[in-house]
C-alpha positions in Angstrom: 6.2 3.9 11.2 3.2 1.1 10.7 1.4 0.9 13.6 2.3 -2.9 15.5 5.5 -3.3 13.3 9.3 -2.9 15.1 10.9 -2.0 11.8 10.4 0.1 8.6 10.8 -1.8 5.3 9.0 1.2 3.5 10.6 2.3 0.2 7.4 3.2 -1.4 4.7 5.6 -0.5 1.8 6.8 -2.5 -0.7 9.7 -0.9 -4.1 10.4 -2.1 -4.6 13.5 -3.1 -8.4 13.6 -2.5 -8.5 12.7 1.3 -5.2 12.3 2.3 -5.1 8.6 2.7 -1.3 7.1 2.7 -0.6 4.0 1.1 2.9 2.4 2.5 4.7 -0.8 1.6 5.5 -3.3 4.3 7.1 -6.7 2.6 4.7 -6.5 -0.3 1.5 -5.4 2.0 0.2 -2.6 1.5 -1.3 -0.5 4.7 -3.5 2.4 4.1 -2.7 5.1 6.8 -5.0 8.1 7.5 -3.4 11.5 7.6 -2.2 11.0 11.8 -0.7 7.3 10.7 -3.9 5.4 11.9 -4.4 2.0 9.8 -7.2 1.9 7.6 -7.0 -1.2 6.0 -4.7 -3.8 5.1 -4.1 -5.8 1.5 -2.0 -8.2 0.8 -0.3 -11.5 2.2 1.6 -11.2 5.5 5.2 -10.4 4.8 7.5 -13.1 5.1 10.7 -15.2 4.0 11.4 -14.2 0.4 8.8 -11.6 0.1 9.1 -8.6 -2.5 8.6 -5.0 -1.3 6.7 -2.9 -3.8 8.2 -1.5 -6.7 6.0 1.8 -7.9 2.8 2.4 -6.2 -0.3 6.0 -7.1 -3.4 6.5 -6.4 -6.0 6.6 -9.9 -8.3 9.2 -10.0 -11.3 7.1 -8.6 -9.2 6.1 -5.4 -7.8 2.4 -6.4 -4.4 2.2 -5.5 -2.1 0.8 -8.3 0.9 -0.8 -7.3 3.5 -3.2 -9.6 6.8 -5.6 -8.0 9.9 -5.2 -9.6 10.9 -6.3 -12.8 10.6 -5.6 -16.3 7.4 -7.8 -16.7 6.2 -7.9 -13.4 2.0 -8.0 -12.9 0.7 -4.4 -12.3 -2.5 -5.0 -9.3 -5.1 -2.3 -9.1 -6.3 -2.6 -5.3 -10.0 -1.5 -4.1 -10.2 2.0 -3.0 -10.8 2.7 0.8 -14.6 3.5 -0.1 -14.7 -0.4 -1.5 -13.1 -2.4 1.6 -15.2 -0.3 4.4 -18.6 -1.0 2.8 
């Protein structure tokens, strides 16, 4: 469960293998969750009417989290890795 959120929209989880961050989907946001569900960080718009949940989301090997919406030509985002949003 998200920390602050009533409800679960999470279909897609990615871990980090390196430090054991969680990424989770909420309506298209992404939350970065240590490994006792703390938020790290937040990217992404604040879910709302009409928004798209995450369709595939890994970790790369340098810690960016890649994540794509659904569809056959949908945009594929590469996010900053932890180590860039808490400098």
């Amino acid at each position: 469960m998200i920390p602050g959120k009533d409800l679960v929209h999470t279909c897609v989880a990615a871990l980090n293998p390196a430090d054991g961050t969680v990424a989770v989907d909420y309506g298209g946001r992404i939350y970065l969750l240590d490994q006792g569900g703390r938020p790290l960080a937040v990217m992404g718009p604040e879910p709302g009417p009409g928004w798209i949940p995450v369709s595939t989301m890994t970790f790369a090997p340098d810690g960016r989290l890649v994540s794509s919406l659904p569809g056959a030509f949908a945009d594929v985002k590469v996010w900053p890795a932890l180590s860039e949003l808490t400098e």
